[in-house]
N, CA, C and O atoms as a printed pandas DataFrame, in Angstrom:
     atom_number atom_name residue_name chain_id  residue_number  x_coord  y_coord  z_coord
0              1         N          UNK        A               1   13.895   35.925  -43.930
1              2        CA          UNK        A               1   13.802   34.918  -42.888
2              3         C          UNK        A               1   14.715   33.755  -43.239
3              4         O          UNK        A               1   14.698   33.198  -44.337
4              5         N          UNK        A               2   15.507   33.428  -42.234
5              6        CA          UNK        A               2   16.346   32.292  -42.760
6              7         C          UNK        A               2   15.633   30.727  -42.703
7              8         O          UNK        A               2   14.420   30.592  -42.543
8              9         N          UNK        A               3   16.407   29.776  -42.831
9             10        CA          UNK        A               3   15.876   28.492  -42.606
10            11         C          UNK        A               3   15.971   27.875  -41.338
11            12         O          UNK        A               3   16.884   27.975  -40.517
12            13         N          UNK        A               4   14.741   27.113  -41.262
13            14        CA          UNK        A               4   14.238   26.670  -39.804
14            15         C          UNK        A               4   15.734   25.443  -39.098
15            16         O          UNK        A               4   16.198   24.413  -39.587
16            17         N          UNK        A               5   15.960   25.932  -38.253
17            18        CA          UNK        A               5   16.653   25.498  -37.246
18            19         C          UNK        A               5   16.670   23.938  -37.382
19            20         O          UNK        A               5   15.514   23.644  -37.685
20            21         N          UNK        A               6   17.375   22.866  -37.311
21            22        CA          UNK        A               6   17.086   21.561  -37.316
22            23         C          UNK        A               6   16.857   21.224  -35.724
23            24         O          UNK        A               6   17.226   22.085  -34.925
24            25         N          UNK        A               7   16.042   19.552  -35.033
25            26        CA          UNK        A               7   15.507   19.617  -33.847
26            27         C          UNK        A               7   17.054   19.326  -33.184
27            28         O          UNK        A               7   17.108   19.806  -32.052
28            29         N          UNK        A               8   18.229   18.714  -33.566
29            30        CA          UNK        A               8   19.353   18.226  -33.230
30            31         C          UNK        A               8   20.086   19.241  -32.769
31            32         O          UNK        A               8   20.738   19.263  -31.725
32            33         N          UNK        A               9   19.925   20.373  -33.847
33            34        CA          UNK        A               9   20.833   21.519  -33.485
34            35         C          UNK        A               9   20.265   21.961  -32.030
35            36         O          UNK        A               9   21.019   22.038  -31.060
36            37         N          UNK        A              10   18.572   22.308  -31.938
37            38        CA          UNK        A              10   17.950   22.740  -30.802
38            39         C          UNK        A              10   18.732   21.984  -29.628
39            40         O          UNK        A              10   19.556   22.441  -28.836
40            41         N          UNK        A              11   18.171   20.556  -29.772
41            42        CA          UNK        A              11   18.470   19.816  -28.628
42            43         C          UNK        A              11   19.510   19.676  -28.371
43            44         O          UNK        A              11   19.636   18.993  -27.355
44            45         N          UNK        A              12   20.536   20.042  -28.861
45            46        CA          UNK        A              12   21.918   20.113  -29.200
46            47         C          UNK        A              12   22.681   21.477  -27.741
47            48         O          UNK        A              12   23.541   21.471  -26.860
48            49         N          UNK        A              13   21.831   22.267  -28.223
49            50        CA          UNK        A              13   21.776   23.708  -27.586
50            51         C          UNK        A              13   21.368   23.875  -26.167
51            52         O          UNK        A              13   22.008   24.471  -25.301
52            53         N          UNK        A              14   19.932   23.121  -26.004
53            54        CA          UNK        A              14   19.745   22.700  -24.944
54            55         C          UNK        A              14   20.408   21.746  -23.835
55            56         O          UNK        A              14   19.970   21.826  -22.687
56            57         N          UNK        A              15   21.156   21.098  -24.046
57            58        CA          UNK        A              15   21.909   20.080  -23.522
58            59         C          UNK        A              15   22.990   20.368  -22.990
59            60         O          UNK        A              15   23.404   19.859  -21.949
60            61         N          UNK        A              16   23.774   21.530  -23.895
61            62        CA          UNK        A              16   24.774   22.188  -23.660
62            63         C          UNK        A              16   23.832   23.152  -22.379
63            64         O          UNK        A              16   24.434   23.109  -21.306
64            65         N          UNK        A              17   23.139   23.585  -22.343
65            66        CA          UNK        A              17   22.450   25.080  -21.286
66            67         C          UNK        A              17   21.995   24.126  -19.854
67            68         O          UNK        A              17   22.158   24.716  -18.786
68            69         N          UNK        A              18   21.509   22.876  -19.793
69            70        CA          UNK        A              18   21.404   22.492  -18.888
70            71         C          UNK        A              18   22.585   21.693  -18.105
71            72         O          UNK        A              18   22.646   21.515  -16.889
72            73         N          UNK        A              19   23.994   21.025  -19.611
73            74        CA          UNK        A              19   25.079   21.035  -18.176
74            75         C          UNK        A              19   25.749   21.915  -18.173
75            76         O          UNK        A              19   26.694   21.657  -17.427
76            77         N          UNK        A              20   25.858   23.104  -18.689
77            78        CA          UNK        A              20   26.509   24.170  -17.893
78            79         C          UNK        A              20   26.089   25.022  -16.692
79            80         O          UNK        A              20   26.731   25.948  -16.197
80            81         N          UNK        A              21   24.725   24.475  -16.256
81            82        CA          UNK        A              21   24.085   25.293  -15.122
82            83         C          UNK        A              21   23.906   23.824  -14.259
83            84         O          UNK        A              21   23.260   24.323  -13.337
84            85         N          UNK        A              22   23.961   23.022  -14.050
85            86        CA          UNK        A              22   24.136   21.871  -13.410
86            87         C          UNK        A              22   24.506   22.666  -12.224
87            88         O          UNK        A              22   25.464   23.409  -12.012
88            89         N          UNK        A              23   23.202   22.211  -11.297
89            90        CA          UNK        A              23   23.907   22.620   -9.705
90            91         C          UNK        A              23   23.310   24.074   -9.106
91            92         O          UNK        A              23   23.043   24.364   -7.939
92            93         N          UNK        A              24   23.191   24.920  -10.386
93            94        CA          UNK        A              24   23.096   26.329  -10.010
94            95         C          UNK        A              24   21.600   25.957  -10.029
95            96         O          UNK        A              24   20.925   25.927   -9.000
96            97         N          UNK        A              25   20.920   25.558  -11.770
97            98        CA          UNK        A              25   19.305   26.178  -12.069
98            99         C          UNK        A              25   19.081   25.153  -12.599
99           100         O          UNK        A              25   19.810   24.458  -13.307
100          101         N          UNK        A              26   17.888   24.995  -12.221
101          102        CA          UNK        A              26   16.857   23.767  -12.588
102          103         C          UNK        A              26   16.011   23.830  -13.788
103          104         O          UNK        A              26   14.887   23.932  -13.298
104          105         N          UNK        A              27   15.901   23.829  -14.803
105          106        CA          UNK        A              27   15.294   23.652  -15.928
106          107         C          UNK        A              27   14.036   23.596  -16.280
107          108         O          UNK        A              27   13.969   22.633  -17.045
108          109         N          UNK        A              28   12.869   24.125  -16.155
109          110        CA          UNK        A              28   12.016   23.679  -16.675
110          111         C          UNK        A              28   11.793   23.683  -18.097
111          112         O          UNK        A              28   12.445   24.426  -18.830
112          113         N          UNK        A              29   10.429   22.470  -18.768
113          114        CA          UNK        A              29   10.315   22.606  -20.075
114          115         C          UNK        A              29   10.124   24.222  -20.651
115          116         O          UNK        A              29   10.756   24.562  -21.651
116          117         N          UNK        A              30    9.281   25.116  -20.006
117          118        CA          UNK        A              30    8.635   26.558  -20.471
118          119         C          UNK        A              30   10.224   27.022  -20.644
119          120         O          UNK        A              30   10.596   27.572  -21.681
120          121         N          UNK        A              31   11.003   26.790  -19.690
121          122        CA          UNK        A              31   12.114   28.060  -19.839
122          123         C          UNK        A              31   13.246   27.558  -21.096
123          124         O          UNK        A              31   14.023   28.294  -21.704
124          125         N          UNK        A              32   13.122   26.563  -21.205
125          126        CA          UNK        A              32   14.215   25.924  -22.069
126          127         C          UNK        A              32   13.737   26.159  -23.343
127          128         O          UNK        A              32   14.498   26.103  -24.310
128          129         N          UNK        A              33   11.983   26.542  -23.510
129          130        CA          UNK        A              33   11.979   26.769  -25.192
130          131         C          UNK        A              33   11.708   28.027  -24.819
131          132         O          UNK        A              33   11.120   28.529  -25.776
132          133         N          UNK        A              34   11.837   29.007  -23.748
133          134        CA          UNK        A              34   11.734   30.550  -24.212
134          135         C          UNK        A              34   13.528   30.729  -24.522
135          136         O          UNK        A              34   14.126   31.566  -25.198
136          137         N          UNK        A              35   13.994   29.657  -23.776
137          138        CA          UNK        A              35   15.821   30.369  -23.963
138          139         C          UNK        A              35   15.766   30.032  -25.372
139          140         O          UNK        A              35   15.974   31.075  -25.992
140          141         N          UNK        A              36   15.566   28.975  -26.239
141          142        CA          UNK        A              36   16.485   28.495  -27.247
142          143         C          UNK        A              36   15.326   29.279  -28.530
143          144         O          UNK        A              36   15.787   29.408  -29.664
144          145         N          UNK        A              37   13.867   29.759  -28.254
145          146        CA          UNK        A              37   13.171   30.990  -29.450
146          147         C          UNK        A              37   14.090   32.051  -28.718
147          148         O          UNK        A              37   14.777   32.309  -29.706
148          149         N          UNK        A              38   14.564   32.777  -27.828
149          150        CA          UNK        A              38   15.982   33.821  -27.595
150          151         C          UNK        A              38   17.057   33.843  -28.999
151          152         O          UNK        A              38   17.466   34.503  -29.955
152          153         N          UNK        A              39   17.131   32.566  -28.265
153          154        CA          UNK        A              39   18.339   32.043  -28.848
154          155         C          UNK        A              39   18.674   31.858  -30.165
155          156         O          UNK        A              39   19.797   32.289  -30.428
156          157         N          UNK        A              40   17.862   31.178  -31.421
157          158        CA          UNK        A              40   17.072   31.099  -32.823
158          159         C          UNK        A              40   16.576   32.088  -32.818
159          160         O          UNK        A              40   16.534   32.189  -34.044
160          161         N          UNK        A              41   16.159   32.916  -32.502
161          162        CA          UNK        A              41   14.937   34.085  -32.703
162          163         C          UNK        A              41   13.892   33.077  -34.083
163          164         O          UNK        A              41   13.689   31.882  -33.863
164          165         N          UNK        A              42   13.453   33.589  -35.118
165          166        CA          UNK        A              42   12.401   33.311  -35.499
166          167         C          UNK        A              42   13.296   31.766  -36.691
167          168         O          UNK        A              42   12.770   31.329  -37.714
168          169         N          UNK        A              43   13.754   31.602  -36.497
169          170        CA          UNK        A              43   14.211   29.911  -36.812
170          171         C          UNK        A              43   13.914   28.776  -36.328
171          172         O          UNK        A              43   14.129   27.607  -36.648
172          173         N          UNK        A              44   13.177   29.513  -35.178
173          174        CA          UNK        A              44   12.993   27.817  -33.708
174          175         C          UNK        A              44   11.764   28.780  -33.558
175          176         O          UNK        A              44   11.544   29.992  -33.548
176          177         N          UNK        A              45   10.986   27.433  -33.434
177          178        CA          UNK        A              45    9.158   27.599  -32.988
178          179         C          UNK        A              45    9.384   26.578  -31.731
179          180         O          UNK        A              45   10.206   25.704  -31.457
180          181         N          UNK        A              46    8.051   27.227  -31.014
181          182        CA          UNK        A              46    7.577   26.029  -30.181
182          183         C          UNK        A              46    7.266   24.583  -30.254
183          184         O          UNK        A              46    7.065   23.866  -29.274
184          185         N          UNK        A              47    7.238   24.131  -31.774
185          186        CA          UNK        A              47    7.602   22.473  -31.685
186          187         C          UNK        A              47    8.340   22.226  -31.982
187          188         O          UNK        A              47    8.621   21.087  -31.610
188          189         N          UNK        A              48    9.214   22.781  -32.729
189          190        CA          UNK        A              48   10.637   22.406  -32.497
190          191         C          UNK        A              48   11.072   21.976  -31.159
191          192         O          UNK        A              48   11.356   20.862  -30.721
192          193         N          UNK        A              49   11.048   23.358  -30.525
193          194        CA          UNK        A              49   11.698   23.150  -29.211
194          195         C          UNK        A              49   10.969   21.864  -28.507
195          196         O          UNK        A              49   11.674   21.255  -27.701
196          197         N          UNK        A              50    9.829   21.449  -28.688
197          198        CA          UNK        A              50    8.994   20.571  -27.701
198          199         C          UNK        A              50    9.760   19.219  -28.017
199          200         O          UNK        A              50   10.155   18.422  -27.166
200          201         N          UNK        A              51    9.916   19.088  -29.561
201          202        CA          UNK        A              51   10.515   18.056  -30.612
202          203         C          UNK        A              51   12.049   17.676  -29.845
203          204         O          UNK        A              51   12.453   16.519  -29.730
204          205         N          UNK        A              52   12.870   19.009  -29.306
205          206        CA          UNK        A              52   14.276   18.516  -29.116
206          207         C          UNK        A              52   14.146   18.349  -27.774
207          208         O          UNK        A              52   15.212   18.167  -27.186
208          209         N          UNK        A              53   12.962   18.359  -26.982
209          210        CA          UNK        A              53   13.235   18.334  -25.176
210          211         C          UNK        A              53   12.391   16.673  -25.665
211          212         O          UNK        A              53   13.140   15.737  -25.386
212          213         N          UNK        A              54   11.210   16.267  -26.227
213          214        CA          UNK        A              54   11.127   14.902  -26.425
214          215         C          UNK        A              54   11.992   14.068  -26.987
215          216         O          UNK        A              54   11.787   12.884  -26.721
216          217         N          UNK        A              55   13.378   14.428  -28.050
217          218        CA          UNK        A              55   14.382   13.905  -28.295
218          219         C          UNK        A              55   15.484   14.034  -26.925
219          220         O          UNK        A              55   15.995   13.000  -26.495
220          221         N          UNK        A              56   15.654   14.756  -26.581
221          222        CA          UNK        A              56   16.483   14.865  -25.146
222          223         C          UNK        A              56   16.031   13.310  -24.078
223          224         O          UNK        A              56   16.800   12.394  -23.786
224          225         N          UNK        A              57   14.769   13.434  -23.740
225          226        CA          UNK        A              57   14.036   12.630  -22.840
226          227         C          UNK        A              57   14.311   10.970  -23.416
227          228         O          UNK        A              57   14.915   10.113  -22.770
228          229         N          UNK        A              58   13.792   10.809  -24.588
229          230        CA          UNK        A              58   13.725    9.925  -24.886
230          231         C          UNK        A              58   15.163    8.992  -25.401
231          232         O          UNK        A              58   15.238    7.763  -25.395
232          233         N          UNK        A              59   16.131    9.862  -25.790
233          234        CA          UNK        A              59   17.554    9.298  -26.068
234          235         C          UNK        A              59   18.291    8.760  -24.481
235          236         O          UNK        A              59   19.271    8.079  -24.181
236          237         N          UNK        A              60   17.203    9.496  -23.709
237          238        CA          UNK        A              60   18.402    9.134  -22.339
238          239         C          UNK        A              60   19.441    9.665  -21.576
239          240         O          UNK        A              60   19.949    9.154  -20.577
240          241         N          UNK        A              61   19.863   11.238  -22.369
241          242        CA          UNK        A              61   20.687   12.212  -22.595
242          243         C          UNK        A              61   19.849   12.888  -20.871
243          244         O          UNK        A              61   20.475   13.040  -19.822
244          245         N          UNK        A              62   19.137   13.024  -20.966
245          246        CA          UNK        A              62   17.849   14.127  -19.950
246          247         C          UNK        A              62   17.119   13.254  -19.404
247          248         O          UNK        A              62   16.892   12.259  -20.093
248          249         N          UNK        A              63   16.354   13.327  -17.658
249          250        CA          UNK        A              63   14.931   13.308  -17.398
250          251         C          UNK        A              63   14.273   13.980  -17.015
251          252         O          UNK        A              63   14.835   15.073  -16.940
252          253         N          UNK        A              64   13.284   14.019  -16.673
253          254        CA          UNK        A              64   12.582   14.572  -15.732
254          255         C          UNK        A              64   12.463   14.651  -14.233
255          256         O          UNK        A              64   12.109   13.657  -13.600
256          257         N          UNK        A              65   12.723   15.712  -13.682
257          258        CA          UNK        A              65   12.713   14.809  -12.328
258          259         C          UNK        A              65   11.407   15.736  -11.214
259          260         O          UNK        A              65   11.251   16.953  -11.318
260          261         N          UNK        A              66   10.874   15.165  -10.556
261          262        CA          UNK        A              66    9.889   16.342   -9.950
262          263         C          UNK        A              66    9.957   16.040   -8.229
263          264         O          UNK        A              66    9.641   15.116   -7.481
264          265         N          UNK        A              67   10.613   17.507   -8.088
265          266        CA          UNK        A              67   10.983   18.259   -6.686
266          267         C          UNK        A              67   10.603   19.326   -6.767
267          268         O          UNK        A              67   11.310   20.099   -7.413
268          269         N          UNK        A              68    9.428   19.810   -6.202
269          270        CA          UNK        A              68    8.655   21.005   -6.159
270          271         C          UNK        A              68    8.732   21.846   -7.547
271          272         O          UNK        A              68    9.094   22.972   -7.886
272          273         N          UNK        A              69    8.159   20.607   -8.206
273          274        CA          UNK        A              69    7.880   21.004   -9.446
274          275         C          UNK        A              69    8.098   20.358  -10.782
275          276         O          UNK        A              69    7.625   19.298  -10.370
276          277         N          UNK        A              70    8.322   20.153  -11.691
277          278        CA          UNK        A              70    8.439   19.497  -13.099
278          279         C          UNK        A              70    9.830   20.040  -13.441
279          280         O          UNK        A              70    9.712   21.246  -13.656
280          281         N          UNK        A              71   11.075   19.647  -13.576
281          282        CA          UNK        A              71   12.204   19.826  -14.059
282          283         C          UNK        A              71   12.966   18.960  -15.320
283          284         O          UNK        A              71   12.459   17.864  -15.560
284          285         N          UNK        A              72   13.985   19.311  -16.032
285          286        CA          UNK        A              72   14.998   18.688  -16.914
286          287         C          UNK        A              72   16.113   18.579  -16.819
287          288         O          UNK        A              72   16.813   19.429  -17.371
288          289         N          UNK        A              73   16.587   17.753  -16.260
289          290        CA          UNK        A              73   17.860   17.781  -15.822
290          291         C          UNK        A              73   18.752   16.278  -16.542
291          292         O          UNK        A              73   18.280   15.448  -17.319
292          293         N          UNK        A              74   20.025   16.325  -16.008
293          294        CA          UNK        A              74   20.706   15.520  -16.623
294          295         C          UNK        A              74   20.587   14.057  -15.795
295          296         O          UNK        A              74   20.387   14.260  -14.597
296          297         N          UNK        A              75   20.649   12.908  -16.083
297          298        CA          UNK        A              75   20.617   11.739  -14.915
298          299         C          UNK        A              75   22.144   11.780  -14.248
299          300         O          UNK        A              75   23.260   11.818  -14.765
300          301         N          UNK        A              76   21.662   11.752  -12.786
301          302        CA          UNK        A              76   23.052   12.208  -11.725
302          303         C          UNK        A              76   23.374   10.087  -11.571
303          304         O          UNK        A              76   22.722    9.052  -11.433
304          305         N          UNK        A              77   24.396   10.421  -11.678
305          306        CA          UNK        A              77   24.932    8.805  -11.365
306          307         C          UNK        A              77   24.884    8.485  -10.193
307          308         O          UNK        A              77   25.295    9.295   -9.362
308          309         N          UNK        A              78   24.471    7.461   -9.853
309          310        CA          UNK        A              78   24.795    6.802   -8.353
310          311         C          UNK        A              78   26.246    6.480   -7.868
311          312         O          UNK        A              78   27.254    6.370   -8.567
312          313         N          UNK        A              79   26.118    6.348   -6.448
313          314        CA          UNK        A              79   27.498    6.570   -5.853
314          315         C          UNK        A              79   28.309    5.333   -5.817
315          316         O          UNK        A              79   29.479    5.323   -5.433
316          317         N          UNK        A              80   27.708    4.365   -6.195
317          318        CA          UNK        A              80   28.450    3.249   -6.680
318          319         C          UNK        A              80   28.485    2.968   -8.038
319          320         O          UNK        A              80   29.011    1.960   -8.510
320          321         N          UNK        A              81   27.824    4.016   -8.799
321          322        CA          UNK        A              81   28.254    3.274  -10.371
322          323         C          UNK        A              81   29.321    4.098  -10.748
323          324         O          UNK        A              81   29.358    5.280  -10.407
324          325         N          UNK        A              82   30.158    3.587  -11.399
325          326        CA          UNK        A              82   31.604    3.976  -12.390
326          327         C          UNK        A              82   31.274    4.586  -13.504
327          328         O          UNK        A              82   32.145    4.926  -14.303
């Protein structure tokens, strides 16, 4: 078994998976830690992953946004900010 995944690298991973689908798929928390235990296989646990979507949220990087449903997405800029 190798060594456990750091939460940076996770959230790292994640960040990258939600802006490359920007537009297409909406994110929820469940799917983002079944992609990134995929992804790690047995290196990344479920608090990890919980650890890098509460580091995501809380840096400002990600929010939440809820439209028929609980999502993670990136903050979309307004049409007047630069």
């Amino acid at each position: 078994m190798g060594d456990q995944v750091s939460v940076q690298e996770v959230s790292d991973a994640m960040y990258k998976m939600i802006k490359d689908s920007m537009g297409q798929k909406k994110w929820k928390a469940t799917d983002l830690t079944k992609a990134v235990t995929e992804m790690f296989g047995e290196r990344c646990d479920k608090n990890t992953a919980k650890s890098a979507i509460r580091e995501l949220i809380e840096s400002g990087k990600c929010v939440y946004t809820y439209f028929g449903g609980s999502f993670i997405e990136i903050p979309h800029k307004e049409g007047a900010e630069n």
